[in-house]
C-alpha positions as CSV (number, residue, x, y, z in Angstrom):
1,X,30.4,6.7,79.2
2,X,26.5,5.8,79.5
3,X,24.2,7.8,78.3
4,X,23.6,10.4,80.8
5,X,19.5,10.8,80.6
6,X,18.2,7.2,81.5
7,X,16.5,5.8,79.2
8,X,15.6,3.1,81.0
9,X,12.8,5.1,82.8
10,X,10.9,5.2,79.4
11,X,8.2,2.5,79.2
12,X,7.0,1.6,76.1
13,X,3.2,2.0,75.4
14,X,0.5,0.1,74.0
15,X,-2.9,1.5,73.3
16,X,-6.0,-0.9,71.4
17,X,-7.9,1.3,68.7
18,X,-10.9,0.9,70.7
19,X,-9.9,2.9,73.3
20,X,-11.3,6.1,73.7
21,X,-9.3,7.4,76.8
22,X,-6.2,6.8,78.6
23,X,-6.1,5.2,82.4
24,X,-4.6,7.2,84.9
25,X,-1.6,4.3,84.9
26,X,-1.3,5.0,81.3
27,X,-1.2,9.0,81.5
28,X,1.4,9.2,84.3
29,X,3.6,7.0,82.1
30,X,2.8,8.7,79.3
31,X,3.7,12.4,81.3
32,X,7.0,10.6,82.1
33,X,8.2,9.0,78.5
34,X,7.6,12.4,77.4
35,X,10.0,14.1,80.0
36,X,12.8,11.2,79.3
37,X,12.6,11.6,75.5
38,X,12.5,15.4,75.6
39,X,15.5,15.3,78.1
40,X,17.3,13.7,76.2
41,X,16.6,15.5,73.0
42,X,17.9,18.4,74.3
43,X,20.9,17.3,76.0
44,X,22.2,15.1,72.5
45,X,21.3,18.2,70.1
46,X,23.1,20.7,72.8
47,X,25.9,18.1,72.2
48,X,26.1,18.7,68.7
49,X,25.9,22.2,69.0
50,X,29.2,21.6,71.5
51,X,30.9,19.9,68.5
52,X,29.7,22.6,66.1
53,X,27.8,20.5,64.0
54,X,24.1,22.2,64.2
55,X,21.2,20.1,65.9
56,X,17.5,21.6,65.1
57,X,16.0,21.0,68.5
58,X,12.8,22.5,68.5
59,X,11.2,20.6,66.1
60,X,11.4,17.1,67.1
61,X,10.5,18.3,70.5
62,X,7.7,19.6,70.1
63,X,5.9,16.5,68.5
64,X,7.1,13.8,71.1
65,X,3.3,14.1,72.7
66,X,1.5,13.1,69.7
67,X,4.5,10.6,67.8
68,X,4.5,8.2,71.9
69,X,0.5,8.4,71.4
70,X,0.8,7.6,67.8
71,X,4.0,5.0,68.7
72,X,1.3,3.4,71.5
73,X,-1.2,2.8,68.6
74,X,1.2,1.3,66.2
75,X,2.3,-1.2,69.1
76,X,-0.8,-2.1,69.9
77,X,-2.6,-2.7,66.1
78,X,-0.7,-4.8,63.3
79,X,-3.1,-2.3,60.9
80,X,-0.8,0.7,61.2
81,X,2.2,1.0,59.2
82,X,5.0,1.1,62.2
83,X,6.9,4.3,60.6
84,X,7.3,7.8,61.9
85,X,6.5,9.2,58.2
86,X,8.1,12.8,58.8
87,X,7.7,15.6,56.0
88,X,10.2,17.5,58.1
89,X,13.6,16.7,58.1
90,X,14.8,18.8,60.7
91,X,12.7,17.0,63.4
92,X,15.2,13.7,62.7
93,X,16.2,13.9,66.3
94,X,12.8,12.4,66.9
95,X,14.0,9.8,64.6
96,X,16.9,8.9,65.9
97,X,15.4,8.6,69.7
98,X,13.0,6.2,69.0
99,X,15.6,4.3,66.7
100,X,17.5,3.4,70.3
101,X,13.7,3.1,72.2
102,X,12.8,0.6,69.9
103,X,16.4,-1.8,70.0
104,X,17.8,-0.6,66.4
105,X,21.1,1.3,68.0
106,X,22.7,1.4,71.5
107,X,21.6,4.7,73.6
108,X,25.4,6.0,72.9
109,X,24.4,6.3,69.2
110,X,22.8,9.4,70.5
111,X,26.3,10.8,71.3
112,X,27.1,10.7,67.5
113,X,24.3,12.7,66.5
114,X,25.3,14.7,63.2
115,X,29.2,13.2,63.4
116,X,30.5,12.0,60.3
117,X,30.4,8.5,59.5
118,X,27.9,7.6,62.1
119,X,24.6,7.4,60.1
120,X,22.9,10.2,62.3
121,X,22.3,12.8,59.9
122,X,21.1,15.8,59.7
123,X,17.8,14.8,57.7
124,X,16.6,11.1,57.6
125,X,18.0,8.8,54.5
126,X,16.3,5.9,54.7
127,X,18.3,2.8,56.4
128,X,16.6,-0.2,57.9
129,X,19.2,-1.3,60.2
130,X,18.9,1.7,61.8
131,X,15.3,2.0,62.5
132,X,15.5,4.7,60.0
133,X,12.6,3.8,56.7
134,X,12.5,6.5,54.6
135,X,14.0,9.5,53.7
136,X,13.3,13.0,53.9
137,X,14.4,16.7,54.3
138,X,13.0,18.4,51.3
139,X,9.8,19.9,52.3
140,X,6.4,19.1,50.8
141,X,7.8,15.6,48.8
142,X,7.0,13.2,51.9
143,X,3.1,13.2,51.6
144,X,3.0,12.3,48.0
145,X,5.3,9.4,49.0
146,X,3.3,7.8,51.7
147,X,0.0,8.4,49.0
148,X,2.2,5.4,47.4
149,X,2.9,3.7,50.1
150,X,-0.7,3.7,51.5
151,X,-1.9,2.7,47.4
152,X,0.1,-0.4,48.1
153,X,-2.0,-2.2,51.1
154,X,-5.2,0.1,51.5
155,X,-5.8,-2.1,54.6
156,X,-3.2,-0.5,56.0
157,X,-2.8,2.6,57.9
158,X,-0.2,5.1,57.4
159,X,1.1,8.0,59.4
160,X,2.8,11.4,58.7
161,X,4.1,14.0,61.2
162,X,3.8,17.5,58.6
163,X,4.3,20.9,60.1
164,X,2.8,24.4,59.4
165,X,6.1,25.2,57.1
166,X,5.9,22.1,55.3
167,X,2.4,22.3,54.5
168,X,2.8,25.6,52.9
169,X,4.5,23.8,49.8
170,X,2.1,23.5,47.4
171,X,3.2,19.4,46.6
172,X,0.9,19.2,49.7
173,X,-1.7,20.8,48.4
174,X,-1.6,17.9,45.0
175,X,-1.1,15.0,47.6
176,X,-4.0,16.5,50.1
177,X,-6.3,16.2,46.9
178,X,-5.0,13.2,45.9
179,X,-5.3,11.3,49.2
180,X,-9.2,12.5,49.0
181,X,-10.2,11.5,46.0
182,X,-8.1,8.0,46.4
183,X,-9.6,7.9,50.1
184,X,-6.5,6.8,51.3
185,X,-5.8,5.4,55.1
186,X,-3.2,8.6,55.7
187,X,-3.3,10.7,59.1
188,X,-1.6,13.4,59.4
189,X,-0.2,14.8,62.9
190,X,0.4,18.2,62.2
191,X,2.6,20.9,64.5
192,X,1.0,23.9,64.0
193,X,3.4,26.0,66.4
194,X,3.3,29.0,64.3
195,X,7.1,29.4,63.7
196,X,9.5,28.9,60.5
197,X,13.1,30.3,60.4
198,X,12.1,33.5,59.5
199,X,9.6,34.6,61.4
200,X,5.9,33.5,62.5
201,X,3.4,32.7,59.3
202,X,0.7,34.5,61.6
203,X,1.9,37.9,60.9
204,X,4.1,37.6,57.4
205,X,1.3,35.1,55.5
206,X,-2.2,36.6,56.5
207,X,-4.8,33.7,55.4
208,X,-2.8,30.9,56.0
209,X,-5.0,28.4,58.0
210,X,-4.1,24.8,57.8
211,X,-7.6,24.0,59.4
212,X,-9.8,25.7,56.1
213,X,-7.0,24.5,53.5
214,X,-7.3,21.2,54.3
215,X,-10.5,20.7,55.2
216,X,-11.1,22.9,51.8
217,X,-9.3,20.1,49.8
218,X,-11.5,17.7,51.8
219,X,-9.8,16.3,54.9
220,X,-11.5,15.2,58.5
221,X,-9.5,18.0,60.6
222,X,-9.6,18.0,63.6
223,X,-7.4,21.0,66.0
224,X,-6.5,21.3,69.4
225,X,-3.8,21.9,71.8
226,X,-0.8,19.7,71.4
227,X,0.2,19.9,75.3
228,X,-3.2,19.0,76.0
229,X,-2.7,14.9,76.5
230,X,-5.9,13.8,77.2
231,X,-8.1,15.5,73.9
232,X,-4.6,14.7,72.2
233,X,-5.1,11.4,73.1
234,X,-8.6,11.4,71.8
235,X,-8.0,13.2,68.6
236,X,-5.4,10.5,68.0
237,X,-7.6,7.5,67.9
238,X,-10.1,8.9,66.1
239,X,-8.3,9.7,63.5
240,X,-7.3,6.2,63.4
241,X,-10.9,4.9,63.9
242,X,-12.1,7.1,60.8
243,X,-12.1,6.1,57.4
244,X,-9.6,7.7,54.5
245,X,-7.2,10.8,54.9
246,X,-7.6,13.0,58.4
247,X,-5.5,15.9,59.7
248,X,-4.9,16.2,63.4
249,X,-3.7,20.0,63.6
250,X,-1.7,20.4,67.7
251,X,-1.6,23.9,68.4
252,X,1.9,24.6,70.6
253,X,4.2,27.5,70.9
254,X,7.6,26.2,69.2
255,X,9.3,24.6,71.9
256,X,7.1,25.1,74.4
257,X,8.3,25.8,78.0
258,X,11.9,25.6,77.1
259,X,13.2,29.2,78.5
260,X,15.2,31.6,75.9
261,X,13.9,29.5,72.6
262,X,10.2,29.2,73.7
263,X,7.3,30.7,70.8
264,X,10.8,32.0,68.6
265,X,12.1,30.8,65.3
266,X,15.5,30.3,66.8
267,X,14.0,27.5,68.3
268,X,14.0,25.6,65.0
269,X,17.8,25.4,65.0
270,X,20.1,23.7,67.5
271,X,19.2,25.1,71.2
272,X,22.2,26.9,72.4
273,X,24.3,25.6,75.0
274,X,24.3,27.7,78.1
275,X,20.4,27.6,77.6
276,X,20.0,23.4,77.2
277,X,22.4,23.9,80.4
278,X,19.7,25.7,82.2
279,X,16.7,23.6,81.0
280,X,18.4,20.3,82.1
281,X,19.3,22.1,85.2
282,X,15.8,22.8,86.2
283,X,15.3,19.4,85.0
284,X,18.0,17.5,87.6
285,X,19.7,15.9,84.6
286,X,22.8,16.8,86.0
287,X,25.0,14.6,84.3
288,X,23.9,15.5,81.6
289,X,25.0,19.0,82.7
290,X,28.1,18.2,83.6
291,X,28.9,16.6,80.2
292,X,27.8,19.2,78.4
293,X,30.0,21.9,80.6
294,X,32.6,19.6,80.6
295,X,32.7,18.0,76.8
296,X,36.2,19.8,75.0
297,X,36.6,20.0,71.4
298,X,39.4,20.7,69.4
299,X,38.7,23.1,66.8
300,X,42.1,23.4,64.4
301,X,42.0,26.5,61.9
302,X,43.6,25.3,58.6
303,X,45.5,28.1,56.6
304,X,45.7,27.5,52.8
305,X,48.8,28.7,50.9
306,X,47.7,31.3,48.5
307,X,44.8,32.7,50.9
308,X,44.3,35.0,53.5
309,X,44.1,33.9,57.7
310,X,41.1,35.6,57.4
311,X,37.8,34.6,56.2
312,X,34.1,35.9,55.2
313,X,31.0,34.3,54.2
314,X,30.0,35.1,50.5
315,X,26.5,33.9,51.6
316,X,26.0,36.8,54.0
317,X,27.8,39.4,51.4
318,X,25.5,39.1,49.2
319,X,22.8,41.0,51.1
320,X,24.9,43.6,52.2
321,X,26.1,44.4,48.7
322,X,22.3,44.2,47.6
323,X,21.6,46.8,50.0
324,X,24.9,49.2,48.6
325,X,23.6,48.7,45.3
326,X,19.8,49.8,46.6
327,X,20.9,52.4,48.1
328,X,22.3,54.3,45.3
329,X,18.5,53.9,43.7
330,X,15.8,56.4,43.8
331,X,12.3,54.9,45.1
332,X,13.8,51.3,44.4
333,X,10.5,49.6,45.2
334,X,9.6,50.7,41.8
335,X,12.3,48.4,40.3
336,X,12.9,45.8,42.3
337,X,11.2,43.5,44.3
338,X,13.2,40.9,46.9
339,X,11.4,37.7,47.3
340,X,12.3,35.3,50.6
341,X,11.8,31.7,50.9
342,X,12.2,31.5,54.6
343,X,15.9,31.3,54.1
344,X,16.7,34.7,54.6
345,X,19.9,34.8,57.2
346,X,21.2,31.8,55.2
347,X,21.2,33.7,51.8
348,X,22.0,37.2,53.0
349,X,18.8,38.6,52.4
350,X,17.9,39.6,56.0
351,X,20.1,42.7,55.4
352,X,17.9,43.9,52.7
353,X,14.8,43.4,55.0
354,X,16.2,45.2,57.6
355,X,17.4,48.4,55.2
356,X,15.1,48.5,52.5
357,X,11.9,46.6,53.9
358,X,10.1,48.5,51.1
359,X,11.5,46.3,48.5
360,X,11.1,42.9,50.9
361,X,8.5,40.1,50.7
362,X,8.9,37.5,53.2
363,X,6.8,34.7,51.5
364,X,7.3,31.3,52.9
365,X,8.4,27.8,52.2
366,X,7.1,28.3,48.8
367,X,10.4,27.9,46.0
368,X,8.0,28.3,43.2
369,X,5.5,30.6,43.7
370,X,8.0,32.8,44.4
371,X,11.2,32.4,42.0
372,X,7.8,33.5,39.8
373,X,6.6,35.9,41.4
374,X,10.5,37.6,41.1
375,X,9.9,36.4,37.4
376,X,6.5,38.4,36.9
377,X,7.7,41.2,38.7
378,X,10.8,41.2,36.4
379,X,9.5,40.8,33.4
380,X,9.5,44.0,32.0
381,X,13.0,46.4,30.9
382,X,14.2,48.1,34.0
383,X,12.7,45.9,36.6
384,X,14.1,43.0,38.1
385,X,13.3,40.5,41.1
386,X,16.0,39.3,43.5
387,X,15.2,35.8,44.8
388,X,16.8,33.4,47.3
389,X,17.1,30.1,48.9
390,X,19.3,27.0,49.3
391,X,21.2,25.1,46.1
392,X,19.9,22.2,46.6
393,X,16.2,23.1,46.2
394,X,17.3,24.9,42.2
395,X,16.4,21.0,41.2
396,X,12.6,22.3,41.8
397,X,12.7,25.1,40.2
398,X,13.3,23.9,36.6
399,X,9.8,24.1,34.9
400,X,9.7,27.9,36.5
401,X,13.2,28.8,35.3
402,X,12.0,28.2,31.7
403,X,8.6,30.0,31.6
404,X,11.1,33.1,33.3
405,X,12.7,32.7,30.3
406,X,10.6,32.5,27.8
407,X,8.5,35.7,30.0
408,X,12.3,37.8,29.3
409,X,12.2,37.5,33.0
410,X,14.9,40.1,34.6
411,X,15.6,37.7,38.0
412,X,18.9,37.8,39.5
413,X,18.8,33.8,41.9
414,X,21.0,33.8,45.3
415,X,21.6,30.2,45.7
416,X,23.6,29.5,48.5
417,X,24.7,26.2,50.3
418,X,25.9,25.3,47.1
419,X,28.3,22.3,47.3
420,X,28.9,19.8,50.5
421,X,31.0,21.7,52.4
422,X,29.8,22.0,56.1
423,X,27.0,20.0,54.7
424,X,26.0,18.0,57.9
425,X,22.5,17.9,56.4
426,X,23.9,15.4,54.1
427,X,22.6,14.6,50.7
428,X,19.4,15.6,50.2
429,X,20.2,19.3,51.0
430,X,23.4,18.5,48.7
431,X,23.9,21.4,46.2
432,X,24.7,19.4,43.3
433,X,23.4,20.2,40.7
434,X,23.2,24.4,40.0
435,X,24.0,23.6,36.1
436,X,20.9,22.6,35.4
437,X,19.8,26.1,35.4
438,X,21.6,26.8,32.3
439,X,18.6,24.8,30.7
440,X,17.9,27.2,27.7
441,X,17.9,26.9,23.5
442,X,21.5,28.1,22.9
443,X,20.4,30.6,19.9
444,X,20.3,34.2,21.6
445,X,20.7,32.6,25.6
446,X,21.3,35.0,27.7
447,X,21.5,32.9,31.4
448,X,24.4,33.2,33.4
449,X,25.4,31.5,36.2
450,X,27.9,32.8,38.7
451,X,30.3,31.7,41.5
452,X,32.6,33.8,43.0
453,X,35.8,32.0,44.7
454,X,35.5,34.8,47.8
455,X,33.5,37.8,49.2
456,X,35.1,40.5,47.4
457,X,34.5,38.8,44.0
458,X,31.3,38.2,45.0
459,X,31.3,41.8,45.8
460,X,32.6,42.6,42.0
461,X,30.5,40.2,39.9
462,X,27.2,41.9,41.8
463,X,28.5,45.5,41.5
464,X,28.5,44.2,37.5
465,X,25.9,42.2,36.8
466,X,23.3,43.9,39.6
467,X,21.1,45.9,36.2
468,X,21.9,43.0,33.6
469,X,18.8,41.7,31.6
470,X,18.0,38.2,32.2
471,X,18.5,35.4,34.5
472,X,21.4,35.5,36.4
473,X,22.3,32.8,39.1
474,X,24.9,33.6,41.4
475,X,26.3,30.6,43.9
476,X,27.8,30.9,47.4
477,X,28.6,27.9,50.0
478,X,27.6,27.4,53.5
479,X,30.8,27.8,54.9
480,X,33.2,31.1,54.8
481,X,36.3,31.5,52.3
482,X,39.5,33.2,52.8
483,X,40.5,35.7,50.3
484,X,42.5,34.7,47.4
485,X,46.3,36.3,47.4
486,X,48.6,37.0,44.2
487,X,52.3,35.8,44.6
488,X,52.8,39.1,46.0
489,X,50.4,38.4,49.1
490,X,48.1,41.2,47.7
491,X,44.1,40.2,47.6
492,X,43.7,39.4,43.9
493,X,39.5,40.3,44.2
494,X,40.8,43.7,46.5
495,X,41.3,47.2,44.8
496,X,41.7,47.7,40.9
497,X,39.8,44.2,39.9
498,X,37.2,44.2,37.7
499,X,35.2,41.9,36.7
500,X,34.2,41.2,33.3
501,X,30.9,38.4,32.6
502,X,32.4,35.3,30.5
503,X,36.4,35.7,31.4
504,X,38.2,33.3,32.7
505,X,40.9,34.3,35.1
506,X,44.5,33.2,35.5
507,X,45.6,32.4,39.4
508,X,48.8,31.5,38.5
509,X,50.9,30.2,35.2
510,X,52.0,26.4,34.8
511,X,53.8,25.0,32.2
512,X,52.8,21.3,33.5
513,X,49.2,21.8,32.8
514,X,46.2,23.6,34.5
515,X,43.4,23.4,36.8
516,X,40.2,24.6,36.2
517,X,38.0,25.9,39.1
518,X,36.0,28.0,40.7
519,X,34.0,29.0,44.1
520,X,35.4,27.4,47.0
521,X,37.4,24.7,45.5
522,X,39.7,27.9,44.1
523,X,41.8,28.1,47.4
524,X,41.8,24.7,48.0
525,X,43.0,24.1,44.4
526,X,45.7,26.9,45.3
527,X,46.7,25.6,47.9
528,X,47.6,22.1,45.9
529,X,49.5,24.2,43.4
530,X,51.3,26.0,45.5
531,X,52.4,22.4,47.2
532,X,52.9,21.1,44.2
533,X,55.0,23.7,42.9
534,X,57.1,23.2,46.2
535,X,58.0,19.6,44.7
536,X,58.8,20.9,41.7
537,X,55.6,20.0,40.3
538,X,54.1,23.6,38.1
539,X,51.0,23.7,37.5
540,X,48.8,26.8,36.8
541,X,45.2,27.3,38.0
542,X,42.5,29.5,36.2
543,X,39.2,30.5,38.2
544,X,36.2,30.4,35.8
545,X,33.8,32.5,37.8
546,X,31.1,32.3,35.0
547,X,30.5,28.7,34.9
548,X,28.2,28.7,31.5
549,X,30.0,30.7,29.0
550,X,32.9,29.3,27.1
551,X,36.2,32.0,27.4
552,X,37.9,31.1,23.9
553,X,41.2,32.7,24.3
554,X,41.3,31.1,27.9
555,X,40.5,27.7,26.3
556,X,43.0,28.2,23.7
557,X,45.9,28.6,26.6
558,X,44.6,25.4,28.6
559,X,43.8,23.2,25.5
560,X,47.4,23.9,24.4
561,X,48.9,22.6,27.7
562,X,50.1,19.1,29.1
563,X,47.0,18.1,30.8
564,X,43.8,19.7,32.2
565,X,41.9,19.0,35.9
566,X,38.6,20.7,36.4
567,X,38.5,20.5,40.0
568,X,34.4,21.5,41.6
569,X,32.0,20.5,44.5
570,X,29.4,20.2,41.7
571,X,28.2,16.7,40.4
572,X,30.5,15.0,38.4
573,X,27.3,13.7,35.7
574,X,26.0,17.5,35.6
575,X,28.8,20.2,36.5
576,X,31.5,21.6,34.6
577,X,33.9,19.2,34.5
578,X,31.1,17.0,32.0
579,X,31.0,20.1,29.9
580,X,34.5,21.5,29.8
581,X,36.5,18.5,27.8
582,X,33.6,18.1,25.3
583,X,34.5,22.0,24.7
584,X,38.3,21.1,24.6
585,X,37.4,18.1,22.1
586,X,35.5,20.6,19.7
587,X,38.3,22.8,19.4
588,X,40.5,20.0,18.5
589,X,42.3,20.2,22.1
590,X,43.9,17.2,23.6
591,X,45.4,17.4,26.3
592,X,45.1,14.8,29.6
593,X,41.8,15.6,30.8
594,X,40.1,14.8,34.3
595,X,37.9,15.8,36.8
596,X,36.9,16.4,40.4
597,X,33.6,16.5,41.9
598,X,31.2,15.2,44.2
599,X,30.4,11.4,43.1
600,X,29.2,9.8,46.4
601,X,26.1,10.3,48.9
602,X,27.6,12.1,51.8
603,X,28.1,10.9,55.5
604,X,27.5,13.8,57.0
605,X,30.0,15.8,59.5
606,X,31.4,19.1,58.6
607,X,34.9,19.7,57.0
608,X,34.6,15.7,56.3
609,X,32.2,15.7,53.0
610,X,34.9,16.9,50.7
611,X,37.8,14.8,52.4
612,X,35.2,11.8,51.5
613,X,34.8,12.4,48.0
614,X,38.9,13.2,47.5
615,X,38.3,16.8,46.3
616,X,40.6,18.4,49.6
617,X,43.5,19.3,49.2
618,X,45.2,16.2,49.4
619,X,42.9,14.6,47.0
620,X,43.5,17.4,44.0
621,X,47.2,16.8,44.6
622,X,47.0,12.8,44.9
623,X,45.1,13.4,41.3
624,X,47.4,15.8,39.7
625,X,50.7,13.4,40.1
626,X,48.2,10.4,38.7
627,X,48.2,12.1,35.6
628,X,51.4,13.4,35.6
């Protein structure tokens, strides 16, 4: 089928630097590229949403005004860099609709927007043939990278696209004053539409301004309203006509005019169906109406032998049992303070805001500053800080994680995401890499890191650890887990468990050798074993929910069997599977040793990630017989 909004009524622009103002000709086209490319934004995004693969909408259309102006300049000067610099990797919808304006892919592409194994991901990674020239997706690295770029050919101009949330990173705040003093050719578009996920940085970050903190660090800044084409349009070029760095700020409610997401922070997230339904509607695009009404998916829901039908989101537990555990406190303000990055639904921690506000800080898009603030606030007995965001941004945090150490910082880390699974993202949001938290001196260390294989150990291991001194990481994944059963069908987490920090659990016995797991690869490791056992194959799986601390008597029991598989999501370099057979080695264990883990840079989809790097189901079992 063709692409339902037509493309072909989109007329590429070219403006000359000199020009100060549009013609009416070029306005009118201008109005109507801007209506196709918004179009079809939402209708491709909706789509995703259809296949449940997420979207982010509002972002990328929100900037289309300002990225066809810039786009009209670039065409029309060889002394602009032609690339859509973007410090915001949920805006990549943007990316990939000018990758099909400008000839890289076929308008169809657009229809495989988030699907795995097409190359539309969910943040840009950096692929020529695609019309696609950087990458991108962790907030506040992408300015520092076009500095570079710019250092290269300083008769060159390059562009970025930042936002409001990125620029409250403080990398932006080193590349703003680099740019400046290097008086680099770098303009910045910047949506100022006064929304991240959590909420609006208006009313939960008094004093932010990007106007006075840029033009503090020395910026041209100039502000206006992004909807606004003609001063747009003027603000544009002359920014380009102006020597060194300068920050064009375009005021807009998030996006704007688009009814039931319009001025909200769940307009930074996919658009909902039934709502794309009535904007294209209103809009006559009603094929691409009846395409979305009509698209059908087949959603299959796996069981796993050894788990539950049903299933929970450790993620979202983790609040919830937070707030249990507060409210057995008196005044609990006075010992612990919860610190948000913005993240809050995605970690959980929105339950805590909602039920003990008192203790809450919603702080931004700011991993540092705030994993020390928890830090400082925790740093004497009796008081602790809670603090939360994604896996993948721990990798930030190392420098902080150390002086929280060396402080005796009491912080108990929420890192969720952890893993690829449901990771349409892809690999920069890949949460790889949690062991290098357990970065400290071994004399005396008393950082722990924890992953619960469902919600009701999750449940156990915070019930436990919840007034522990130190640092104490705990790991969930994006997607929900069943429960793990004994042989008896009984929930092995559910009434009378305990859990004790340090102790490897047995799953089930094997006299053929053992797996090693833990976190969401248990019940898919289960599931193997139980499969396995079915073909006469018995091997035993042990779930070592504290991923740092060696279990001798545990290690003993493996080390002394046929072979050993430690099966994770984790990096193969840096998880535990790099760790566990040097501790097999020093005990003067030999058995078979191998591991699982995530070894390849994703191609985004959902379920797909681990089937790609042979860690399902299929894979542990394919790996199990190869040592055998």
């Amino acid at each position: 089928m063709d692409f339902p909004i037509d493309l072909k009524e989109y007329t590429p622009l070219k403006f000359d630097l000199g020009q100060t103002e549009m013609t009416d000709e070029q306005r009118q086209t201008l109005k109507k590229n801007i209506d196709v490319v918004r179009d079809g934004l939402v209708f491709f995004t909706a789509l995703a949403n259809v296949k449940s693969l997420g979207g982010h909408t509002g972002g990328a259309f929100d900037i289309v005004p300002e990225l066809l102006i810039v786009d009209g300049f670039m065409k029309g000067s060889d002394s602009i860099v032609p690339v859509y610099y973007d410090e915001a990797g949920h805006r990549v919808a943007i990316q990939y609709m000018m990758s099909v304006l400008n000839g890289y892919n076929d308008a169809e592409a657009l229809f495989h927007y988030r699907e795995f194994g097409k190359g539309f991901y969910g943040h840009p990674e950096r692929d020529e043939r695609d019309g696609i020239f950087f990458s991108s997706g962790r907030l506040g690295h992408m300015w520092s990278h076009v500095n570079g770029v710019a250092e290269f050919d300083r008769d060159k101009t390059l562009v970025m696209f930042g936002s409001d949330g990125s620029q409250m990173e403080g990398d932006d705040a080193e590349a703003a004053r680099y740019a400046v003093a290097r008086n680099l050719n770098v303009k910045l578009f910047i949506d100022d539409n006064n929304v991240t996920i959590a909420g609006h940085p208006s009313e939960y970050m008094k004093g932010y301004d990007l106007n006075k903190t840029l033009s503090g660090h020395g910026l041209t800044v100039s502000e206006g309203d992004g909807e606004e084409l003609d001063g747009l349009f003027a603000r544009i070029q002359q920014a380009f006509t102006q020597s060194g760095p300068v920050a064009v700020i375009n005021k807009r409610p998030m996006a704007v005019g688009v009814k039931g997401i319009h001025g909200l922070p769940k307009g930074h997230d996919v658009i909902p169906v039934d709502m794309a339904v009535e904007y294209l509607t209103a809009r006559g695009q009603n094929e691409a109406v009846s395409y979305l009404q009509n698209f059908k998916t087949e959603k299959t829901k796996r069981s796993y032998l050894g788990s539950s039908p049903e299933t929970a989101k450790s993620r979202d537990e983790f609040g919830k049992i937070v707030c249990g555990l507060l409210d057995e406190m008196k005044e609990p303000e006075k010992r612990v303070l919860v610190v948000d990055s913005d993240l809050e639904g995605s970690c959980g921690l929105h339950h805590i805001r909602k039920n003990h506000p008192e203790v809450y800080v919603s702080a931004g898009i700011m991993e540092r500053n705030n994993y020390s603030v928890a830090a400082g606030f925790g740093s004497e007995a009796g008081r602790q800080g809670i603090f939360g965001t994604f896996s993948a941004f721990l990798e930030m945090l190392i420098s902080e994680i150390t002086m929280a150490r060396l402080n005796r910082a009491n912080v108990l880390a929420h890192f969720s995401h952890a893993g690829v699974d449901e990771m349409a993202d892809n690999t920069c949001h890949f949460g790889i890499n949690n062991f290098f938290a357990d970065n400290a001196l071994a004399e005396d260390d008393n950082t722990r890191l924890y992953f619960p294989a469902d919600a009701l150990q999750m449940k156990a291991i915070l019930q436990r650890i919840f007034h522990d001194m130190g640092l104490r990481f705990v790991f969930s994944t994006r997607s929900a887990t069943p429960f793990l059963l004994s042989e008896s069908g009984e929930k092995i987490y559910g009434e009378g468990y305990s859990f004790e920090p340090g102790e490897d659990e047995i799953i089930r016995e094997g006299k053929d050798g053992y797996i090693v797991t833990y976190g969401e690869m248990t019940y898919r490791c289960l599931d193997a074993i139980e499969q396995l056992k079915a073909e006469g194959i018995e091997v035993g799986l042990i779930n070592k929910p504290t991923l740092n601390v060696v279990d001798e008597e545990m290690i003993a029991k493996v080390g002394a069997s046929p072979l050993v598989l430690v099966v994770e999501s984790q990096n193969t370099k840096t998880g535990l599977g790099s760790r566990y057979g040097s501790w097999l080695l020093e005990r003067g264990f030999a058995p078979k040793y191998s591991l699982l883990g995530t070894s390849r840079p994703g191609q985004g989809g959902i379920s797909e990630q681990l089937d790609f790097q042979g860690i399902d189901v299929d894979g542990i079992k394919a790996k199990i017989k190869a040592m055998l």
